[in-house]
C-alpha positions as CSV (number, residue, x, y, z in Angstrom):
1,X,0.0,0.0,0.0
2,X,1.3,3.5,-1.1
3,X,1.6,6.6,1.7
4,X,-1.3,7.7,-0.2
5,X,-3.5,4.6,-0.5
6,X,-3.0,4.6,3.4
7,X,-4.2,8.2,4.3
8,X,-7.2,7.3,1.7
9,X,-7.9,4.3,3.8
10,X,-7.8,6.7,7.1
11,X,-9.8,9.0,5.8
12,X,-12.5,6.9,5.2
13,X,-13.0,5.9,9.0
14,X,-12.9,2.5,8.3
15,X,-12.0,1.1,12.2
16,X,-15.3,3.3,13.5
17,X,-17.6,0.2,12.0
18,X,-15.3,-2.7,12.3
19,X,-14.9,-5.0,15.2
20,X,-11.4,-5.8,17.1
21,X,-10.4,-9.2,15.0
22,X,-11.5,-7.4,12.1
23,X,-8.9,-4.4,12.3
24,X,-6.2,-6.5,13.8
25,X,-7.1,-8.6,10.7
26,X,-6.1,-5.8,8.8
27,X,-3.9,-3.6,10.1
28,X,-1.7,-6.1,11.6
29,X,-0.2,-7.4,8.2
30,X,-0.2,-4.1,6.8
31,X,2.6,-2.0,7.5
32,X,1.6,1.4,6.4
33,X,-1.1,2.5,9.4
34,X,-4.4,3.2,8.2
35,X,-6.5,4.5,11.5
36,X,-5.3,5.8,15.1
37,X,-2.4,3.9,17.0
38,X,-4.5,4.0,20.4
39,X,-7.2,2.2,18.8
40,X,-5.4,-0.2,16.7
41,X,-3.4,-1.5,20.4
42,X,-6.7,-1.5,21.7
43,X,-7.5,-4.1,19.1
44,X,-4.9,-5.9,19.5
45,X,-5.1,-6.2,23.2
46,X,-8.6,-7.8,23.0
47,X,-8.2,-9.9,20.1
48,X,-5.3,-11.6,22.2
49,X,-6.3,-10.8,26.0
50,X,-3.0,-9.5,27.1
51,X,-1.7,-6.3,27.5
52,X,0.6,-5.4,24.3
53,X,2.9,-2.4,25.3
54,X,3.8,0.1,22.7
55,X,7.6,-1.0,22.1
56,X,6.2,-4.8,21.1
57,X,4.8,-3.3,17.5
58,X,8.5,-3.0,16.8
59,X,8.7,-6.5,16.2
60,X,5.5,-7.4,14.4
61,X,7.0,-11.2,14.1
62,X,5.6,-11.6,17.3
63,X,2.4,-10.0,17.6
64,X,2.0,-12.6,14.3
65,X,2.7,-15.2,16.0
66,X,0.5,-14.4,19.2
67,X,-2.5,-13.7,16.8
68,X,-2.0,-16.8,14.9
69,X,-1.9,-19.0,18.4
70,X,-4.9,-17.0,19.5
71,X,-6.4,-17.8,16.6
72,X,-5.4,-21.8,16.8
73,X,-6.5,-21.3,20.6
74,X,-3.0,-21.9,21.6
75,X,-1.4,-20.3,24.7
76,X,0.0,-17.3,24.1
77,X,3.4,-15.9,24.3
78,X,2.4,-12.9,26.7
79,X,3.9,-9.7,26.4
80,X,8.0,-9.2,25.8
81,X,9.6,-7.7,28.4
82,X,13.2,-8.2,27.1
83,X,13.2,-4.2,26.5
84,X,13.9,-4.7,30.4
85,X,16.6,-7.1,30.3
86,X,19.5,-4.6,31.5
87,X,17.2,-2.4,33.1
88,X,16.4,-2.2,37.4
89,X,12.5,-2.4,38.0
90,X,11.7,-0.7,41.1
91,X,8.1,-2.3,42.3
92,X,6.6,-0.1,44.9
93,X,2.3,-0.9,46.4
94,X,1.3,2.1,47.7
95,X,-2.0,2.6,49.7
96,X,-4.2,5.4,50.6
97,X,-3.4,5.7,53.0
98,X,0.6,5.7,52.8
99,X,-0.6,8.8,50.9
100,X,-0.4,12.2,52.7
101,X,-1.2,15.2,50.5
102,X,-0.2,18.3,52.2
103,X,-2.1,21.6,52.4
104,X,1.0,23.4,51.4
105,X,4.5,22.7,49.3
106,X,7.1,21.1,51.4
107,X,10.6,21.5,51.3
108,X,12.7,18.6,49.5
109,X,15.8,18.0,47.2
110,X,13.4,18.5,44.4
111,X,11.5,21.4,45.4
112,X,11.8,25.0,45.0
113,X,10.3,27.6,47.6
């Protein structure tokens, strides 16, 4: 599909009347996009019940592969966290009431008076 077949196709509003499978149908094996990102990983995220974070559409061999074992009713892959291989996660639970808002600013390494 040409850059200008593609802003044709968006144009036309084509994702407002078609269902999730449907636009992942689509979309997903076409590599020009042809309708809003959000809604496109909206798609995608139902059509394979698992979150798909935005770095994962960087390697559509994947997603593929996920929608063809949701589609076989296989078990999926699940979402690709190797971005995070060399990286430290920091998991922090906090509960309402760990949270203190104060009425005024307070002083800190970060904050200017």
């Amino acid at each position: 599909m040409t850059r200008e077949e593609a802003i044709a196709k968006y144009e036309t509003g084509w994702w407002k009347d078609s269902t999730d499978k449907e636009i992942v149908d689509f979309q997903l094996f076409e590599s020009r996009l042809c309708m809003p990102f959000d809604r496109y990983q909206e798609a995608v995220e139902k059509v394979l019940g698992r979150p798909v974070f935005t770095h994962e559409f960087a390697d559509l061999d994947k997603l593929c592969a996920d929608y063809e074992r949701a589609k076989n009713g296989e078990p999926l892959q699940g979402p690709d966290f190797s971005i995070l291989n060399d990286k430290a996660v920091i998991l922090m639970e906090i509960k309402d009431q760990d949270m203190e808002t104060p009425d005024e600013p307070t002083e800190g390494p970060n904050m200017t008076m």
